[in-house]
MDAnalysis code that builds the backbone (N, CA, C; Angstrom):
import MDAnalysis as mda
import numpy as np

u = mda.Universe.empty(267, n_residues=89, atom_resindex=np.repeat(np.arange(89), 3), trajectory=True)
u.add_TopologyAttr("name", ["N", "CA", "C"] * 89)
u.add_TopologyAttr("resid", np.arange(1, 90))
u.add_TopologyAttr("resname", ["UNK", "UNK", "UNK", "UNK", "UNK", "UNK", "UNK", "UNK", "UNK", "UNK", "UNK", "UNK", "UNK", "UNK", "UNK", "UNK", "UNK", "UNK", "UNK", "UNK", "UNK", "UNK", "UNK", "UNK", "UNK", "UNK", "UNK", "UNK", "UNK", "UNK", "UNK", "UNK", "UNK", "UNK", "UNK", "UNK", "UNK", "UNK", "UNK", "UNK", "UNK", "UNK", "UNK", "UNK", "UNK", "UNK", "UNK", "UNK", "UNK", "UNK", "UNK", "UNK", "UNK", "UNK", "UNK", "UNK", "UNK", "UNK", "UNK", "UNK", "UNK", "UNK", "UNK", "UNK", "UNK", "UNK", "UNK", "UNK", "UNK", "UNK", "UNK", "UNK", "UNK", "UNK", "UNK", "UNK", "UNK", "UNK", "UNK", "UNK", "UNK", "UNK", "UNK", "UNK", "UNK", "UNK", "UNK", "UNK", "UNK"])
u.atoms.positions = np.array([
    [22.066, -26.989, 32.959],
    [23.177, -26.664, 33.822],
    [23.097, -25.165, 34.149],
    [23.123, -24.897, 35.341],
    [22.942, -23.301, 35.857],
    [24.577, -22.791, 36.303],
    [24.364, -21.691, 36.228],
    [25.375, -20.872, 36.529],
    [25.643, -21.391, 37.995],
    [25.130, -21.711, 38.738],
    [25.522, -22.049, 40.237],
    [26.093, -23.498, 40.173],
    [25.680, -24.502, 39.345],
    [26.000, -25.688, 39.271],
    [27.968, -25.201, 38.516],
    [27.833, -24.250, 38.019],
    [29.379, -24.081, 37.093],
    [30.189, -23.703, 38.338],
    [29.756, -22.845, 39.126],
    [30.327, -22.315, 39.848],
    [31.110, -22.823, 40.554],
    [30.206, -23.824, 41.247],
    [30.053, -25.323, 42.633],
    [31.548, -26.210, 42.203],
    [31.352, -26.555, 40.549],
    [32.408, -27.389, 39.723],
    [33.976, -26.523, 40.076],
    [33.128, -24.982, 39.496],
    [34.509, -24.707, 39.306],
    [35.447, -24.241, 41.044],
    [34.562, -24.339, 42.167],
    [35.025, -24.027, 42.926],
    [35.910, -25.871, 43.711],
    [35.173, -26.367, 43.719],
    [35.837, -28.000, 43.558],
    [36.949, -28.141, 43.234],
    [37.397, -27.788, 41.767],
    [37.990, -27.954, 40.885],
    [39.615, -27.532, 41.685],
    [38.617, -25.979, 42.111],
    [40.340, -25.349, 42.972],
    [40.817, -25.484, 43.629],
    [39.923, -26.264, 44.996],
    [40.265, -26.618, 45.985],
    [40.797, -28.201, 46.035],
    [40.468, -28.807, 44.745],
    [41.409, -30.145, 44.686],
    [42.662, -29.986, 44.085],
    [42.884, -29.007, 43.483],
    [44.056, -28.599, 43.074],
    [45.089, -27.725, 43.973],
    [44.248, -27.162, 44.909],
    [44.889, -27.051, 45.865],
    [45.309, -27.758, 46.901],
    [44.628, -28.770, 47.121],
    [45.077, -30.144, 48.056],
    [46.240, -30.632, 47.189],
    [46.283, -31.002, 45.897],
    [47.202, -31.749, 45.518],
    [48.181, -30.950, 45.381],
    [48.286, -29.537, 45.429],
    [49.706, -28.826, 45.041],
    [50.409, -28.611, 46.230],
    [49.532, -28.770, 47.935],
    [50.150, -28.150, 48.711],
    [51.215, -29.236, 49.667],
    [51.001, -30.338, 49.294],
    [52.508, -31.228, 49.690],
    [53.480, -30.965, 49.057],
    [53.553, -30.401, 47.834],
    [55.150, -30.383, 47.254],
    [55.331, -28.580, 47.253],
    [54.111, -28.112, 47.689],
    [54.560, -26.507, 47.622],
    [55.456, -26.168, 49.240],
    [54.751, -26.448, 49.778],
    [54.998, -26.324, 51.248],
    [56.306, -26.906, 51.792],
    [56.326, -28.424, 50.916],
    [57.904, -29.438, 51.295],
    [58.874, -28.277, 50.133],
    [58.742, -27.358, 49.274],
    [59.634, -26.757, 48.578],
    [60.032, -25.435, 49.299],
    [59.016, -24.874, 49.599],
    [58.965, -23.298, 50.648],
    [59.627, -23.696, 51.913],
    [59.619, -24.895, 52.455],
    [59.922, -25.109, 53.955],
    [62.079, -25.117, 53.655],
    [61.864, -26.096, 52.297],
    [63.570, -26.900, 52.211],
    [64.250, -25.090, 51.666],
    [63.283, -24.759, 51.091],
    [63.997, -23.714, 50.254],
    [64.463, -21.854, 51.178],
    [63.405, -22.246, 52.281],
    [63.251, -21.190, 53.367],
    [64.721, -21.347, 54.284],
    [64.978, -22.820, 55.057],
    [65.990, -23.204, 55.650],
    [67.221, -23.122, 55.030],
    [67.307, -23.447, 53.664],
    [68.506, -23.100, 52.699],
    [68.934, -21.565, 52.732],
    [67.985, -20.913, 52.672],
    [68.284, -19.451, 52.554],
    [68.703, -19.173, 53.517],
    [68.314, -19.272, 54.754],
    [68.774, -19.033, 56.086],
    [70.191, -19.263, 56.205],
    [70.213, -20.709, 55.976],
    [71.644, -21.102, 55.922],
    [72.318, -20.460, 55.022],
    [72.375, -20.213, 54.044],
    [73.391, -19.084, 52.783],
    [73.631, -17.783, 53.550],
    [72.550, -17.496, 54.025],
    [72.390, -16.086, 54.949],
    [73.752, -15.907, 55.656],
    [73.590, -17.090, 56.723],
    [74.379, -16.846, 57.893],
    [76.075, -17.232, 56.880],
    [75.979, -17.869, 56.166],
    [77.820, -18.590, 55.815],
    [77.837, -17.815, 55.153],
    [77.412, -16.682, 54.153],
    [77.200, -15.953, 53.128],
    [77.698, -17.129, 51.893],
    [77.236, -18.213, 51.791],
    [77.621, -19.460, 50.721],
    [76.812, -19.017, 49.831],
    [77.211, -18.400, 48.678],
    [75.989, -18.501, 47.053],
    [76.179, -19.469, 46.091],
    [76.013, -20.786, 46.962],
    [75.567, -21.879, 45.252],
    [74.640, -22.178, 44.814],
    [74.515, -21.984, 43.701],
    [73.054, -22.133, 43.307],
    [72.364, -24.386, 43.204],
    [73.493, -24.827, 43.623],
    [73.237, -26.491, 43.483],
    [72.715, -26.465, 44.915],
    [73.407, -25.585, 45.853],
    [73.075, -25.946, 47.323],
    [71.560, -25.421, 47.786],
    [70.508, -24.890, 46.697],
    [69.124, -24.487, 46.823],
    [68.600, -25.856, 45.862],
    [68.976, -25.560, 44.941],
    [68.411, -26.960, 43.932],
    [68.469, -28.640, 44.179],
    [69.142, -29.058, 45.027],
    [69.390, -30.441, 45.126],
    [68.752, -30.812, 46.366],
    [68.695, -30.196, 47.091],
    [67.573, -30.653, 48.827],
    [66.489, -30.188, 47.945],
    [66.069, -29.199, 47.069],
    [64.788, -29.119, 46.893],
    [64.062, -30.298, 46.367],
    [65.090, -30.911, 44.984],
    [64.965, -32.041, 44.472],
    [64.516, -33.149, 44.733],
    [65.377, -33.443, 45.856],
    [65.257, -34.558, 46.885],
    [63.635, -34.405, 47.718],
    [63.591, -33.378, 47.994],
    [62.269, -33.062, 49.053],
    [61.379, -33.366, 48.080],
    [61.227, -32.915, 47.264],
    [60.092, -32.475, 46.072],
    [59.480, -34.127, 45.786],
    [60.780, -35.197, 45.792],
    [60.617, -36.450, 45.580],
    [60.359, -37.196, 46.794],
    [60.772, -36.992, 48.010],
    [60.040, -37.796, 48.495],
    [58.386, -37.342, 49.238],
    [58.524, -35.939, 48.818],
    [57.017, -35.432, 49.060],
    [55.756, -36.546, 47.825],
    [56.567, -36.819, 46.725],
    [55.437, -37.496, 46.258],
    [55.487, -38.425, 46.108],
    [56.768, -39.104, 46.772],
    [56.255, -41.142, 47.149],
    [55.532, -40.559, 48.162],
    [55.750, -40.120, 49.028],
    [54.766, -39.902, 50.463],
    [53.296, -39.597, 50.404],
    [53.287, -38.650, 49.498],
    [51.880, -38.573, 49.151],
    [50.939, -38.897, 48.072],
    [52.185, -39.491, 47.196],
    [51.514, -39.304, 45.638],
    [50.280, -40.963, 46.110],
    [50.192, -41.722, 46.720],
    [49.454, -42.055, 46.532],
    [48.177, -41.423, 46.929],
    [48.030, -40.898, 47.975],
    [46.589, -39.821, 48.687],
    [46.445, -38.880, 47.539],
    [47.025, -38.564, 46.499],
    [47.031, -37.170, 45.093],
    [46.373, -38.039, 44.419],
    [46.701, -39.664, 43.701],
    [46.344, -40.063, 42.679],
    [44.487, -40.582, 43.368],
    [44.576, -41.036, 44.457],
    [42.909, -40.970, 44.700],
    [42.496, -40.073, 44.817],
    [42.641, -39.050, 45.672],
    [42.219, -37.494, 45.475],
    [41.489, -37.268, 44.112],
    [42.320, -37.099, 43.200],
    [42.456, -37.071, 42.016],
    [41.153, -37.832, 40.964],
    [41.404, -39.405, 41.322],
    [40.585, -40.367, 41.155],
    [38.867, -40.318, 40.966],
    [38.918, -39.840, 42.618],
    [37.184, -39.450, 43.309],
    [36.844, -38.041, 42.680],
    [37.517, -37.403, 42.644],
    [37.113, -36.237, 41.833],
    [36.272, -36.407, 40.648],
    [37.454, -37.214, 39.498],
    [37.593, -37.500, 38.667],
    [35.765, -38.100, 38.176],
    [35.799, -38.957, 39.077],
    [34.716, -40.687, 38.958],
    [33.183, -39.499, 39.197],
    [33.673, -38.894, 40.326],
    [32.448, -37.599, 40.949],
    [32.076, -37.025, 39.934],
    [32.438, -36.559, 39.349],
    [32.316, -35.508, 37.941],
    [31.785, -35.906, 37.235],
    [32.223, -37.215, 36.522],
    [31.770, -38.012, 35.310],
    [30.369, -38.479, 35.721],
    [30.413, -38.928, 36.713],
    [28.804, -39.518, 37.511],
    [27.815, -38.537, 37.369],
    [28.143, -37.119, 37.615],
    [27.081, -35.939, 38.182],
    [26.976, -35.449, 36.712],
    [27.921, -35.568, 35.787],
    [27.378, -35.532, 34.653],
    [26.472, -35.333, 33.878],
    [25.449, -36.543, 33.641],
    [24.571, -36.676, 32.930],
    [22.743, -35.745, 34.186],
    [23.079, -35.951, 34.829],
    [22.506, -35.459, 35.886],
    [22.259, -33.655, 35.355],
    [23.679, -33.197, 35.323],
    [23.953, -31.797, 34.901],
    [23.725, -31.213, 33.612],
    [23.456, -32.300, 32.556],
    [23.262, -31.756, 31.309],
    [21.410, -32.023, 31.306],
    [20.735, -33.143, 32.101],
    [19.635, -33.758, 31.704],
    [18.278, -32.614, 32.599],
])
């Protein structure tokens, strides 16, 4: 196994983790951006009225996607284990 083969893994590694983090980062930054706005303008400070749309978003960001995360996830997964023996031999 060479330093370029670690590399290759570990650069994989980030960019599937970045696919899978950026549906619920983005559905949290978007609900949590519009909330602020809105507090802005009413000057309203509750802290339930940031937390509970986030909640909600956060959840249906991953019925929506969690199935495309858990194959994502999957092929990675199956990829790795396969290239494996390949990488040590």
């Amino acid at each position: 196994m060479t330093d370029t083969t670690i590399i290759a893994i570990a650069l994989q590694t980030m960019l599937v983790a970045l696919k899978l983090s950026a549906p619920i980062l983005v559905t949290s930054l978007v609900i949590g951006f519009t909330i602020s706005v809105f507090q802005s303008m009413t000057q309203i400070q509750e802290f339930t009225l940031a937390f509970v749309p986030k909640l909600i978003g956060v959840g249906v960001a991953l019925l929506v996607c969690g199935n495309w995360m858990l194959h994502t996830l999957m092929a990675f997964t199956i990829d790795l284990f396969e290239g494996l023996p390949a990488m040590l031999g």
